[in-house]
C-alpha positions in Angstrom: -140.7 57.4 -121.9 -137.5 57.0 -120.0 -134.7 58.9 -121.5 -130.7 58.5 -121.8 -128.1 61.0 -123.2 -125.3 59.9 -124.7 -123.4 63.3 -124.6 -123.0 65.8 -121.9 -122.1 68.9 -123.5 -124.0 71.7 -124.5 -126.4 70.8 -126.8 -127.5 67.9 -123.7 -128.0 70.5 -121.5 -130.1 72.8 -123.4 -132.0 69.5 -124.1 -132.2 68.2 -120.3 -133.8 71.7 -119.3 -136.3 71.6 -122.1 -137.2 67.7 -120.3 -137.3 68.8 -117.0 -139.5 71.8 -117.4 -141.6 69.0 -119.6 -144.9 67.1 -118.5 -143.1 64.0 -116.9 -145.4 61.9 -118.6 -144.2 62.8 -121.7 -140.4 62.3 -120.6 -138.4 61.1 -118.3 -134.6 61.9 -117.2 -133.9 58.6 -116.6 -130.0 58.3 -117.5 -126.9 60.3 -118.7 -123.6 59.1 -120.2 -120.6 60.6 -120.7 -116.8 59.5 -121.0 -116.1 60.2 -117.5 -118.3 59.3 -114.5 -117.8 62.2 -112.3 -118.6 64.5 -115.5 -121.7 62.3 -115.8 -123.0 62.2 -112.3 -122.1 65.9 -111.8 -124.5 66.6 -114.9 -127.1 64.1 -113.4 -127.6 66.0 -110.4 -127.6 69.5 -112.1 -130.5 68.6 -114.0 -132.3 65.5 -111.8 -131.2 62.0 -113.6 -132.2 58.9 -111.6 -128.5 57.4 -112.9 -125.1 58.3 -114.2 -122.9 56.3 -116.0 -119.2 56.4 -117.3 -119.2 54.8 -120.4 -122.0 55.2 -123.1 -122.2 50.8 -123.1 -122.8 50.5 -119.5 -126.0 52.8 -120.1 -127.2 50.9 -123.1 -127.2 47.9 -121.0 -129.5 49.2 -118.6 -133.0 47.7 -119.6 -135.3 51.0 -118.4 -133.7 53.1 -120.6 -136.4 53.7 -123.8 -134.9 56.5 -125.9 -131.6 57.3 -126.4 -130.7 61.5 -127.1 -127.9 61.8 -129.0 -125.7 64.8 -129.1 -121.9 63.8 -129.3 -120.0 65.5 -131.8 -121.1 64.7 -135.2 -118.5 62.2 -136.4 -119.4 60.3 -133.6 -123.4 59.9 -134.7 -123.0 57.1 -136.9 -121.0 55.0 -134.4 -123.4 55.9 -131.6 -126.9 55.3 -133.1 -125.7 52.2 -134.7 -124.6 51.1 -130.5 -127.8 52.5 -129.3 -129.8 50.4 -132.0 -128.3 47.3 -131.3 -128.9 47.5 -127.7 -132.9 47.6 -128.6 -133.4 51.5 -128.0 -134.9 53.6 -129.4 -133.0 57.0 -131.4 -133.2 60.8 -131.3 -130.2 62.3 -132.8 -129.3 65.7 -132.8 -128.2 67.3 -136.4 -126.1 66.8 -138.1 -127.3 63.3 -138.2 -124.3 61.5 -139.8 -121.9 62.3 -142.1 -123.4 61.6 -145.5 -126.3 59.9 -146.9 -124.5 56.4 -147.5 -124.2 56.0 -142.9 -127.9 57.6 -143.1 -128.6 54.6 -145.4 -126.9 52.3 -143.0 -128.8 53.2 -140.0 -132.2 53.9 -141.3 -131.9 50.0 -142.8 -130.8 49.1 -139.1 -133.5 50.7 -137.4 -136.3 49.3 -139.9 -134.6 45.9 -139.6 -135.1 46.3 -135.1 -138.3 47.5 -135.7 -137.2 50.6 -133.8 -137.6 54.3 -133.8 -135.1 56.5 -135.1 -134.9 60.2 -135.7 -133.0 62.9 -136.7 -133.5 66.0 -134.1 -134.1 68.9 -136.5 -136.0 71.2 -134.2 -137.6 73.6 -137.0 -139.5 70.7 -138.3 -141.5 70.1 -135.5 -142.1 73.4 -134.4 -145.6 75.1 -134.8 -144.1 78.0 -136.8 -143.8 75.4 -139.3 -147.5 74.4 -139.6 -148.1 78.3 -139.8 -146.0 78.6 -142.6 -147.5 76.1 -144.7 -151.3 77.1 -144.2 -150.2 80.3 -144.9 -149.0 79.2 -148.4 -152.1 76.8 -148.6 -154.3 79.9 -148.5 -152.1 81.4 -151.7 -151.7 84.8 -149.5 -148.6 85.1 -151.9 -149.4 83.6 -154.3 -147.6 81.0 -156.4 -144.2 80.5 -155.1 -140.9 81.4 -156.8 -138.1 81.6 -154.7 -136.6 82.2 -151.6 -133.7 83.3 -149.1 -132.6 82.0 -146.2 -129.4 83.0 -144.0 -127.8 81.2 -140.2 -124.4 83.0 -139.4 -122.9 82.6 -135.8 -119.7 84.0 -134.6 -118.4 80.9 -133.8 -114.7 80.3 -135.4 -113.3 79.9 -131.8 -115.3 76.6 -131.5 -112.6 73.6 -131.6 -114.8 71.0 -133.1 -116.5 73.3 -135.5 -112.4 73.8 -137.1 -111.6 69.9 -136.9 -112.3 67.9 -140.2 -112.1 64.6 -138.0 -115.4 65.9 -136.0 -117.2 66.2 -138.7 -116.0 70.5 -138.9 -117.0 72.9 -140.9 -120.5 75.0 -141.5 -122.5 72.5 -143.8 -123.6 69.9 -141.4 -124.0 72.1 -138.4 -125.3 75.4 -139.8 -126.1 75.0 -143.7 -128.6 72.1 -142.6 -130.9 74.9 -141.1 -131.4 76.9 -144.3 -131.4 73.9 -146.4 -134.3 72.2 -144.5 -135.8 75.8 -144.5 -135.9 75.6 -148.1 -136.7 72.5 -148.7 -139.7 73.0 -146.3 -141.1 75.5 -148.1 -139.9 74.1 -152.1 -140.9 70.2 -151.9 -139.9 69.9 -155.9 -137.0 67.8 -157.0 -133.1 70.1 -156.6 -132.0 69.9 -160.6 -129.1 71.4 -159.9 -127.0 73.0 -156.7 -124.2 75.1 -157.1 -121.8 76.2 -154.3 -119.2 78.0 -153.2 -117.1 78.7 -149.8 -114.4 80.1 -147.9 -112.3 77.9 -146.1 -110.5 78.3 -143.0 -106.4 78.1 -142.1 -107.7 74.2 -140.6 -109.4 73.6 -143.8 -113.1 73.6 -143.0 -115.5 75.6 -144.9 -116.0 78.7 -142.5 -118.8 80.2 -144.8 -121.1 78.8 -147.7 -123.2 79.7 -150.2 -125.5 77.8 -152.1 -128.0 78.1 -154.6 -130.5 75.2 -155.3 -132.3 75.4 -158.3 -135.8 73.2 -158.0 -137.9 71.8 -160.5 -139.9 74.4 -162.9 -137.2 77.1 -161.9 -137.6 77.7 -158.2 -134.7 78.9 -156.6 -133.5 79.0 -152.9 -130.6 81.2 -152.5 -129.1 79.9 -149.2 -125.8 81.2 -146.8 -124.5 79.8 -143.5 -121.5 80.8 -141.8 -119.7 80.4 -138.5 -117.3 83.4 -139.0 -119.8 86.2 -138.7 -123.1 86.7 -137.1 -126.3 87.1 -139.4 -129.7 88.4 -139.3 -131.1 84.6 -139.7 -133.9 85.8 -141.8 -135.8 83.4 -144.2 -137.6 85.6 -146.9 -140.0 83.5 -149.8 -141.1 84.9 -152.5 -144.6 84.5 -154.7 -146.4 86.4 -157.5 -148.8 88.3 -155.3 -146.0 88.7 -152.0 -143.8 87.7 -149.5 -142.8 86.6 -146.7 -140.3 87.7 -143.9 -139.4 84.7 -141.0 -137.8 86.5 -138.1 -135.1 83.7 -137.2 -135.4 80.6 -139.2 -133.7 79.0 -136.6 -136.5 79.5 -134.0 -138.4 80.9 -135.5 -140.3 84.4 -133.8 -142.4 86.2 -136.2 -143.6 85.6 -139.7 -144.8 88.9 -141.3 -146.8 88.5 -145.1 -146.4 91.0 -147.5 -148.8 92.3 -150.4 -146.9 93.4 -153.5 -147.3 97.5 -152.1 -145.1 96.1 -149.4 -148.1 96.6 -146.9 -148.5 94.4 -144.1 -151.5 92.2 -144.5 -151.0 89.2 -141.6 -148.6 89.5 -138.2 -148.3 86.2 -136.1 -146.1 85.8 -133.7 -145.2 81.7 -132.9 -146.6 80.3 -129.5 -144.4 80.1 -126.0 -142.5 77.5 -125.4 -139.8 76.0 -123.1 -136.8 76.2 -125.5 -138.4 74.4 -129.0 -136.8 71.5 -128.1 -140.1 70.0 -126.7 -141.5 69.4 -130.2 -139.0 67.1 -131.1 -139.4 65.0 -127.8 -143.2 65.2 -127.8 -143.2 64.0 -131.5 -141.1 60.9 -130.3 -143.4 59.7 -127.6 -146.0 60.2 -129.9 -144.7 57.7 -132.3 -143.9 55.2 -130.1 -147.5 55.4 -128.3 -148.7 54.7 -131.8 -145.9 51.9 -133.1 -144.1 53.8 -135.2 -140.2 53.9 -136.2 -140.0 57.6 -137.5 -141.3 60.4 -136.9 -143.8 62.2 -139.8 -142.5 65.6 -139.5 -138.7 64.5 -140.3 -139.1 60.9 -142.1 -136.2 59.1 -143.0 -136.8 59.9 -147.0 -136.2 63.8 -145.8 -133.4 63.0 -143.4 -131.9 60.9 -146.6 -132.7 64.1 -149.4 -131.2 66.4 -146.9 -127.8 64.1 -146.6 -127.8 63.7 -150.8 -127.7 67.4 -150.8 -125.1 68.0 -148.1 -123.0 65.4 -150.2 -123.0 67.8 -153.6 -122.1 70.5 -151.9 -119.4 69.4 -149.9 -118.1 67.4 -153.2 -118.2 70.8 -154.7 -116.5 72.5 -152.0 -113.7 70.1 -151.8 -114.7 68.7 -148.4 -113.9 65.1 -147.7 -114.2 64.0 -144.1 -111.3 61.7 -143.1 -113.8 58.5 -142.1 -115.1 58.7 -145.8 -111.7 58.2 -147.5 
């Protein structure tokens, strides 16, 4: 599977080490893009690229490139899948996929219309920490789940794009979307209702959130995301006969099960990997070996509920992104 970013920042770099340390088999770094050449080609040769271009076009005219890896700011998404789609290739976006669900809408149609593969990079689906959650609540160890907590904080305020409304700013799309998905994960009912509230910053982005999401038959997910202070990351979930601790719902390392005397009664830790970023790529080749134009551990119907949710909350918060008005 030959493989071209669109993006050479940081999130492409974390990405083209995950590929290189890969089975080349799997993936290959066939192409980078960025808005400069020399930025391009000095990325290229950092990480072993058979070609650099200058403009994100020139690359999508390049017939060996399969897959497209998107990581540009997340304004940007939108534009560039639609590009990438109607050059015949194949999509993995990073998160936060678009800007709301009416562009996710747009460009899942597009993709089913081109027959063509498009998904949204959310790492923690794919990882095998997330099979070990759900056997664990498949074998009722807790018993009948209630209700959770999950946390992502980052001290990140000095982060220009994170501060700019017009780059899709703010904590919702690029840190909320973690302990959403967590919950959402876990609590597959219908959200009734979502209530949030945030603080904003002097630019006008939300800085911090929190969010509860009340679920069908009264589950509750008690969420919090923030790029003003560092947090503990935990996910916690709650049953009738224990809990659960996740160590880093992000990437996640441990999962520890508790009975209701608070004693430990199951320790795992997750599997090594490269960076978790591997999941998301193998799952990709994997679909396309079998014909298929998304992914089943982040379908489009999830990508889409996750976007309808991220739309309530901003509307609540009062956050309108410029492209939407």
């Amino acid at each position: 599977m030959r493989i071209g970013f669109i993006g050479a920042g940081a999130h492409a770099a974390n990405m083209a080490y995950t590929m290189k340390n890969m089975d080349r088999t799997i993936a290959e770094l066939y192409a980078v893009a960025a808005r400069d050449k020399e930025r391009a080609e000095k990325f290229a040769g950092t990480y072993g690229f058979a070609k650099a271009y200058g403009s994100y076009e020139e690359m999508l005219q390049d017939k060996e490139v399969e897959l497209v890896y998107i990581s540009t700011p997340i304004a940007m998404h939108y534009d560039h899948i639609k590009m990438s789609l109607n050059s015949g290739k194949h999509v993995l976006c990073e998160k936060g996929f678009v800007l709301n669900q009416k562009q996710a809408e747009e460009v899942f149609a597009l993709a089913e219309e081109k027959n063509l593969l498009l998904s949204e990079a959310m790492w923690t689906r794919f990882m095998p920490s997330r099979t070990m959650i759900d056997q664990i609540l498949e074998q009722g160890l807790i018993g009948e789940v209630t209700s959770l907590n999950a946390n992502l904080g980052y001290s990140l305020a000095h982060i220009e794009r994170l501060q700019k409304i017009e780059l899709g700013g703010g904590t919702v799309l690029d840190l909320l979307i973690y302990p959403l998905n967590f919950a959402c994960m876990v609590l597959k009912e219908k959200v009734e209702s979502i209530h949030a509230v945030c603080t904003k910053t002097a630019s006008g982005v939300d800085g911090q959130d929190c969010v509860t999401l009340v679920f069908q038959n009264g589950k509750i997910a008690n969420l919090f995301s923030s790029f003003l202070v560092q947090t503990d990351r935990y996910g916690m979930i709650y049953g009738n006969k224990g809990y659960i601790t996740i160590q880093n719902i992000n990437n996640c390392e441990k999962i520890t099960v508790y009975n209701l005397d608070r004693e430990v009664i199951l320790e795992q830790e997750v599997p090594s990997q490269i960076t978790g970023l591997e999941y998301e790529v193998e799952a990709c080749e994997k679909a396309l070996r079998e014909k298929k134009i998304e992914c089943p551990q982040m379908p489009h119907k999830e990508s889409l509920r996750m976007m309808g949710i991220m739309d309530e909350v901003r509307r609540q918060l009062g956050i309108r992104f410029p492209q939407e008005v």
